[in-house]
N, C-alpha and C positions, 0 to 999 in steps of 0.2 A: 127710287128716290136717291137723287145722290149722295155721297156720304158725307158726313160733316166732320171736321176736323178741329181741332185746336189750338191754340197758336206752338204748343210745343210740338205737335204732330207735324206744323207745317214746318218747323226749323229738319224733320225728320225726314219730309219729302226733299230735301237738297235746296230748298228756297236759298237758302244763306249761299251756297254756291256758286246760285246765276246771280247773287248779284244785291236781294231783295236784303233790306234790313230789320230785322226781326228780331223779340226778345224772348222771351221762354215763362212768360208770367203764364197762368192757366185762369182761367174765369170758373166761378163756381156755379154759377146760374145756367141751368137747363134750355139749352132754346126751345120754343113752342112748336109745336107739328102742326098745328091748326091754324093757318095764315089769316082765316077771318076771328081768329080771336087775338091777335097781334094786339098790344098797345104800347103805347109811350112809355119806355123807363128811366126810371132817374137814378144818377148818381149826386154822392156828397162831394162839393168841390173841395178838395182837402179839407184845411180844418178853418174852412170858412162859417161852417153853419148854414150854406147854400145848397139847395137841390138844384142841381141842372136836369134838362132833359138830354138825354142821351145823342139826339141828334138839334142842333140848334140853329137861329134863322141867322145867315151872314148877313145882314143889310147893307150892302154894296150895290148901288143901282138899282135898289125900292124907292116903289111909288105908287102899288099896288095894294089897296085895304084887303080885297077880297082876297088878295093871296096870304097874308097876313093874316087874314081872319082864318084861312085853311090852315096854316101852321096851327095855329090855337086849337083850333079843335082836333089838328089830329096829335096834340099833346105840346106840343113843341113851347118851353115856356122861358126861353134864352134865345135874347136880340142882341148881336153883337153888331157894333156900328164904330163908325171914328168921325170926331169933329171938322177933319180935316176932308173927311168924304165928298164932293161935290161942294165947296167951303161951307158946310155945315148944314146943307141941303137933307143928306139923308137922315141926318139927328131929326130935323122938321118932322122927317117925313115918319119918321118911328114915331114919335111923339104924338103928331096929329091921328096918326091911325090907329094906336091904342085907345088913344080918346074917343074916337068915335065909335068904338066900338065895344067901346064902354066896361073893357074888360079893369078889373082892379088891380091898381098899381100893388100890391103886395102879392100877385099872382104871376108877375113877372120879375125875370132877371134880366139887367140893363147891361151889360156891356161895353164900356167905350172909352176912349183916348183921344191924346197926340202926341205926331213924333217931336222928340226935343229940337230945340234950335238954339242956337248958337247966343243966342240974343236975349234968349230963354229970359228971366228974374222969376221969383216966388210974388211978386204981385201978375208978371204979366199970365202965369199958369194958372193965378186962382182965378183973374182973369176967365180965362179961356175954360175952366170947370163953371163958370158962373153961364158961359156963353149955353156950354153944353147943356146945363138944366134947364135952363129957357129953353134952348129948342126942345126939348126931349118931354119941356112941359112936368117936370119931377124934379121935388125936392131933393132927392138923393139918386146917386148914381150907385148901384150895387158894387158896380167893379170896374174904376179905374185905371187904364193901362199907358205903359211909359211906351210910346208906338215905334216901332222900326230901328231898335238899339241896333248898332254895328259893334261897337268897341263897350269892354268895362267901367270906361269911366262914366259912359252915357247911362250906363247901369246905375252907377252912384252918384249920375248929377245933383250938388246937393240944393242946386232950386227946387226939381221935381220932388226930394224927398221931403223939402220943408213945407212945398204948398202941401203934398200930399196931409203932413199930420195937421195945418192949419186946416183944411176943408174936412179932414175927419171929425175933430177936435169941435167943427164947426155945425157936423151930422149932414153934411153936403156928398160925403162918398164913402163906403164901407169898409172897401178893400183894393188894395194897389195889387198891378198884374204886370210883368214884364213882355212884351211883345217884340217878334221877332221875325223876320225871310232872311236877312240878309247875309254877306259874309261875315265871321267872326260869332254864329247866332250862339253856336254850341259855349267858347268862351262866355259869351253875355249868360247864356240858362245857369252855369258851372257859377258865377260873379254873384249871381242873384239868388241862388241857393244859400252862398255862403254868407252876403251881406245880411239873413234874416229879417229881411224889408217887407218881403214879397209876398203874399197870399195866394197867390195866381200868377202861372206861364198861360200867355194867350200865343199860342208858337205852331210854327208851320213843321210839319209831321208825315214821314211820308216812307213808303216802302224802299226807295232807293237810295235816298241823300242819307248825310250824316249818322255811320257805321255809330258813334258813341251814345246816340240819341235816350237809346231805350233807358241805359245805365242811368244816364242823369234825370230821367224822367223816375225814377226808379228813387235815385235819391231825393228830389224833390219830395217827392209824396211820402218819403220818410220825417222829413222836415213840416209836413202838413200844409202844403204846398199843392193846390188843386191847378190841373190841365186841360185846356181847351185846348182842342188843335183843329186850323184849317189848314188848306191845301193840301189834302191827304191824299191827291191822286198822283203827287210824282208831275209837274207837270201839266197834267190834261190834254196830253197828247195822243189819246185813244185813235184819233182820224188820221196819225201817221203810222199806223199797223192795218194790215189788212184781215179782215175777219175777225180784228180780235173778241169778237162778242157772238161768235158763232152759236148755234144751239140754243141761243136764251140765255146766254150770261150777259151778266150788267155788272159793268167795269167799276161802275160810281157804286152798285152796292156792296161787292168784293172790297174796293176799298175802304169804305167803311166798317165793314166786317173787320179788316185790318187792322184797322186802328182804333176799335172799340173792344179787342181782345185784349188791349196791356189793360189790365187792373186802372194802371196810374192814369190813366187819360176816360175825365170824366164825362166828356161831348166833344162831336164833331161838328164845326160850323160850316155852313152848308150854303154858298148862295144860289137861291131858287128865281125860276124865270118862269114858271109854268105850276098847276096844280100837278100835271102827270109827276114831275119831281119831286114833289111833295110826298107822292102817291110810295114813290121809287124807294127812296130815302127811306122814310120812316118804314118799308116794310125789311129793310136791313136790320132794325132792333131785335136783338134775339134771339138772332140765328150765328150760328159758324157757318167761317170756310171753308166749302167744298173744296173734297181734291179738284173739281175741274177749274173753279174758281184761283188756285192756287197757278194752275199753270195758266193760265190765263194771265198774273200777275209775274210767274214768271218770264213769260212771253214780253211782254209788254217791257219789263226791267231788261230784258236781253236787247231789246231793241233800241230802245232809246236811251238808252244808260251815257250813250256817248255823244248824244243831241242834246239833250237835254242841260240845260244850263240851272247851277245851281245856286247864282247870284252871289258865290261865296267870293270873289274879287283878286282873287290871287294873281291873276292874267294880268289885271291893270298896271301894276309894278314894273313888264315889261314893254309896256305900250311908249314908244316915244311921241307919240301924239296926244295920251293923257283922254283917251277915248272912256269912256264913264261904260264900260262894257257890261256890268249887271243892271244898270238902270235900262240900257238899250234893249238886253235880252228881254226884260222883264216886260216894259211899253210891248214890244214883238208881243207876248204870253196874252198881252190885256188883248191885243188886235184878233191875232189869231186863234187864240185857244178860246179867251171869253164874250167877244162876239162886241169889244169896247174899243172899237178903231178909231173914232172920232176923239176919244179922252185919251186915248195912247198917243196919238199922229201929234196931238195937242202937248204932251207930256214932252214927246220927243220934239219940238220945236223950241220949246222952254229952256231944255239944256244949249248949254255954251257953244257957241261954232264950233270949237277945239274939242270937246267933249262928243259929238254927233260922230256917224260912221263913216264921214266923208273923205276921210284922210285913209280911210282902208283899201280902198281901191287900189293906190299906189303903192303900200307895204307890204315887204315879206311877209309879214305874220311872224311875227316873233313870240306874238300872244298863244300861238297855238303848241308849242313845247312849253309854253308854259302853263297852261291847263293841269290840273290836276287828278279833271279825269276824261283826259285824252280825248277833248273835243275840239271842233275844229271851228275854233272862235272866229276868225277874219274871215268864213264863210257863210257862220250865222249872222255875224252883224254885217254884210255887206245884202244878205236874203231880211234882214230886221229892217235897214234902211230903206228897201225899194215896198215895202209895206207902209213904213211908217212915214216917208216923206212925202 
């Protein structure tokens, strides 16, 4: 049987060296040796007063009861969704398929947002909270999120924080969560700590990106400050390593193993397309990381470390065309890594002539000494564009 580790053991195996981002919390719960006695565990979302389950449904491109009805039963009791999904299509579709299936709204946690805009006011958000409960079919949202902050001030926009305490105030939403991919996310996490707004980080989380991650997640949950994290795999670029899953390892439950070792992160959201992933997923609850599993992760972190775009925007400053390079990468990510060509292709038609890759053709690349971690931007976005046009 292979040996299981912990996440201090894995900083001992040299992870930190090749590259992987790791913190040194140690979990006190036993994993199980008996895989058919495995179940659903929960953590307390900070100091919300929420149980999450340990692994939770991303609802991104649901439309599926019977799969939803499979999360349910195999414990899974956190639907994270955003109004802005498919224009508010997937809220529908969470909504009607709870309902049908007749599970009790106090047996679930809601999850959901939108990102700010410019335009924003404290009527057109409450708005937009009023929109979400209709579709979602629910008097209250458990845990509303400020969606895709870049910068601090989006953190303390003070419409989002006035609808916020009106729709409290009003028993329409529980608890405010900061969300986050973008560049500047670690700023926005560090903002929101200290603004004491916040109840919940709903933030992307992952072995490679952002060396300061763990620390702030660390201080959050001192703050009582509960963590959901998706995009735990770095990417999702397992199909550009060869062999990486040699022997029977599974890369998606390695990473979940990963990111279910910090204390501070109380569920990973998970978007599912099959039962078999259901299956996958939830049999990660419980267990540590194998050394094999470890190198496997470092494998994967050695290789793409320098492909892999971390939407953080640094490159755009030296772009004289004004190229929107983490919005491109990220369209690329939706096409290629998550099987969403048609919404990506569409995504990238949307941005500005002047913002598209078309101008990279004819440029040095100036953008690529300007990377920050030595990627080779004007080749990914001119390999983004012939995908995404």
């Amino acid at each position: 049987m292979p040996r299981s580790i912990d996440r201090r053991r894995f900083l001992e195996l040299g992870v930190a060296s090749a590259g992987l981002v790791v913190g040194c919390g140690r979990r006190s719960e036993s994993p199980s040796s008996d895989a058919t006695n495995r179940r659903m565990r929960y953590r307390p979302l900070g100091a919300t007063g929420i149980e999450v389950s340990e692994i939770a449904f991303g609802a991104h491109g649901v439309d599926n009861p019977p799969l939803m009805a499979a999360a349910l039963e195999a414990g899974i009791n956190t639907f994270c969704t955003s109004g802005q999904y498919l224009d508010g299509r997937e809220e529908t579709a969470v909504g009607d398929t709870l309902k049908r299936i007749g599970v009790p709204r106090d047996h679930v946690v809601i999850v959901t947002g939108n990102p700010p805009k410019p335009t924003d006011t404290v009527a057109s958000i409450l708005a937009d909270i009023d929109d979400s409960l209709r579709r979602l079919g629910s008097d209250v949202i458990d845990v509303y999120y400020n969606a895709m902050v870049q910068t601090p001030a989006e953190v303390m926009a003070e419409p989002v924080l006035e609808a916020f305490e009106r729709a409290r105030a009003a028993g329409k939403v529980r608890h405010l969560a900061l969300s986050g991919h973008h560049g500047g996310m670690q700023a926005c996490l560090e903002a929101g700590i200290e603004a004491g707004l916040y109840d919940v980080f709903f933030t992307k989380y992952d072995f490679v990106s952002y060396p300061d991650q763990d620390r702030i997640l660390e201080r959050a949950a001192q703050r009582g400050i509960g963590t959901i994290a998706f995009k735990v795999d770095a990417g999702r670029r397992k199909h550009e390593v060869e062999d990486l899953e040699a022997g029977g390892l599974s890369f998606r439950q390695a990473t979940l193993k990963w990111a279910l070792s910090n204390p501070p992160v109380a569920s990973v959201a998970v978007t599912f397309s099959s039962f078999d992933e259901i299956d996958e997923c939830t049999a990660a609850v419980g267990t540590r990381l194998t050394s094999a599993e470890v190198g496997m992760l470092r494998r994967y972190a050695d290789e793409v470390r320098h492909r892999y775009c971390r939407f953080c925007s640094t490159c755009e400053a030296s772009c004289p065309h004004g190229v929107a390079v983490a919005d491109i990468m990220r369209y690329e990510m939706y096409a290629t890594c998550y099987g969403r060509g048609d919404e990506a292709s569409r995504l990238y038609r949307e941005l500005p002539g002047t913002a598209t890759a078309v101008a990279c053709s004819s440029c040095p690349g100036p953008c690529d000494a300007a990377c920050p971690f030595a990627r080779r931007v004007r080749t990914g976005l001119l390999a983004a564009h012939r995908v995404l046009a």
